[in-house]
C-alpha positions as CSV (number, residue, x, y, z in Angstrom):
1,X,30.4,-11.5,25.1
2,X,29.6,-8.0,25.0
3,X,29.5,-7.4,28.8
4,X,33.2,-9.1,29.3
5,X,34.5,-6.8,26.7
6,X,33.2,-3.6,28.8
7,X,34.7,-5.6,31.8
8,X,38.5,-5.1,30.2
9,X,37.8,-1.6,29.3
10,X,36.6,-0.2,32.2
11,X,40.0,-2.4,34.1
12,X,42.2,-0.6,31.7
13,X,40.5,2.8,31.2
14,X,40.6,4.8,34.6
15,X,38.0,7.5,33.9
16,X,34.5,7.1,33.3
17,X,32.3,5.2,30.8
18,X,29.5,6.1,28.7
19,X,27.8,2.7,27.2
20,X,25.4,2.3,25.4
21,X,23.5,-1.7,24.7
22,X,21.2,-2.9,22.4
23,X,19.0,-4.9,24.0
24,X,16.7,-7.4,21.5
25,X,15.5,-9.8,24.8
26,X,14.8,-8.2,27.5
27,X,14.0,-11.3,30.1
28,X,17.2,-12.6,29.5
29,X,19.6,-9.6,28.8
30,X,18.4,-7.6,31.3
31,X,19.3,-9.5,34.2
32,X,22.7,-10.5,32.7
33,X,23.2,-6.7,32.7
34,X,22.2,-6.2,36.0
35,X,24.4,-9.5,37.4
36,X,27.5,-7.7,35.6
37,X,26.6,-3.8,37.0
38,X,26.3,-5.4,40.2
39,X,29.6,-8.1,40.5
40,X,31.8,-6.3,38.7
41,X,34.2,-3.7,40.5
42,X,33.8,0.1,39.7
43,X,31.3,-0.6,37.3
44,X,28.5,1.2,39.3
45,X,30.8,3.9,40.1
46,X,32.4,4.5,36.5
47,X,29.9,3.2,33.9
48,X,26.8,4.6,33.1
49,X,24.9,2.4,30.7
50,X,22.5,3.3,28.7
51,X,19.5,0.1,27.6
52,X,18.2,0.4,24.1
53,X,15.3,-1.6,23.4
54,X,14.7,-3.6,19.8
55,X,12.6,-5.6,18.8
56,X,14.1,-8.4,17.1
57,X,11.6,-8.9,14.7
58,X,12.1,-5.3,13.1
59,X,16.4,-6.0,12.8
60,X,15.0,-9.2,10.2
61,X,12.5,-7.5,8.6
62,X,9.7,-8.9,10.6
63,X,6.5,-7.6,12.9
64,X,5.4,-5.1,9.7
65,X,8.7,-3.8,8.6
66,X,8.9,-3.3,5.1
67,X,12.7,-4.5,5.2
68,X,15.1,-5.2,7.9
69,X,16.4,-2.4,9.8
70,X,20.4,-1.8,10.4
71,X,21.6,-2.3,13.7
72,X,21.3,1.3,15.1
73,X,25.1,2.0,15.4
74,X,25.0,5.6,15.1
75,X,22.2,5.3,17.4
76,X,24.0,3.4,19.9
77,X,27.4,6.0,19.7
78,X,25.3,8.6,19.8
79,X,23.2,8.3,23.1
80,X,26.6,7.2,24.9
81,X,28.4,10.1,23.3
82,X,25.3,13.1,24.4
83,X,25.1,11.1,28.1
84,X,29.2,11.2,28.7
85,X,30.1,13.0,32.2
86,X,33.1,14.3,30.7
87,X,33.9,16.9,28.8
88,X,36.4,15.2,25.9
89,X,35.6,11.4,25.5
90,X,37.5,8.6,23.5
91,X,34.9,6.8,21.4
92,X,35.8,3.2,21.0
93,X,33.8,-0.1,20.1
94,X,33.1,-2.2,22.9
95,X,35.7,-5.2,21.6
96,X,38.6,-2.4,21.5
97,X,40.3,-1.9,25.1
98,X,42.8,1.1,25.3
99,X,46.4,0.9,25.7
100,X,47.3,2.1,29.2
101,X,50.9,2.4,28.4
102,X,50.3,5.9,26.2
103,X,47.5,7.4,28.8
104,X,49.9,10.0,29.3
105,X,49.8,11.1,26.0
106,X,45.8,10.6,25.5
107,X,45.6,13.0,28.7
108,X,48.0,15.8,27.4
109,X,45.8,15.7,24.6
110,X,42.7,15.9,26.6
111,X,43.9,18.7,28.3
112,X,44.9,20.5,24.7
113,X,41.7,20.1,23.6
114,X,40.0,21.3,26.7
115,X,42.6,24.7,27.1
116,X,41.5,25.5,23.1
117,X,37.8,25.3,24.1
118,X,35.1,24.0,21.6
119,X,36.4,26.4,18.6
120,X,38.8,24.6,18.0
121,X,37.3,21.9,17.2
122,X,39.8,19.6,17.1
123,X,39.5,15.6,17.0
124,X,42.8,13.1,17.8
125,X,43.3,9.5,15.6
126,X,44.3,7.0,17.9
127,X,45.7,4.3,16.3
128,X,44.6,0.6,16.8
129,X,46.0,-2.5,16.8
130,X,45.2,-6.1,16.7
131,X,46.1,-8.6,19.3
132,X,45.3,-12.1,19.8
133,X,45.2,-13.9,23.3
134,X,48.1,-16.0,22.1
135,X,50.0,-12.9,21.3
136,X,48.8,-10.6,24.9
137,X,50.0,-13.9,26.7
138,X,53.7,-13.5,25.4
């Protein structure tokens, strides 16, 4: 679940969010969306989403297409990436939540990157790692 994943980033990432969802069925996604937006804490506040609207058909080939299309990643990134509120963002997948314990060093970072200005055009590697439920529980 796309929406619960969003949930545990924007519980462990104290700054803003810039999301951006595919949405292939609109009468039912929609008001799952809105149900989340509207229960969840901070997420009207912090999270500005950003709806993208597929048709289904065209993503298998269907409705005219000559092939099927690829889910419109770049697409996605993108949109969340041009609508961020802040000036240096962390781009991450929906299903990878940060880990708080090195924020410190992600700000210091942040604040390197803002100091040099756009010239510098620098870009940070944060590495990931794999966890399972059994694993986060122990």
């Amino acid at each position: 679940d796309r929406l619960a994943s969003l949930g545990r980033q924007l519980i462990s990432w104290p700054s803003f969010i810039s999301a951006a969802i595919l949405v292939t069925h609109p009468e039912t996604q929609l008001p799952e969306i809105e149900n989340w937006w509207l229960r969840d804490p901070g997420a009207s506040q912090r999270v500005d989403l950003h709806i993208l609207l597929w048709n289904v058909d065209a993503l298998k080939g269907g409705s005219g297409a000559t092939e099927p299309q690829r889910y419109p990643v770049n697409f996605l990134r993108n949109t969340a990436l041009i609508a961020a509120r802040t000036e240096v963002v962390l781009l991450l997948d929906v299903d990878f939540v940060p880990f708080t314990n090195h924020l410190s060093a992600l700000k210091s970072a942040a604040e390197r990157l803002v100091r040099d200005g756009r010239h510098a055009k620098r870009v940070y590697v944060v590495p990931t790692f794999e966890s399972t439920d059994e694993a986060s529980k122990g």
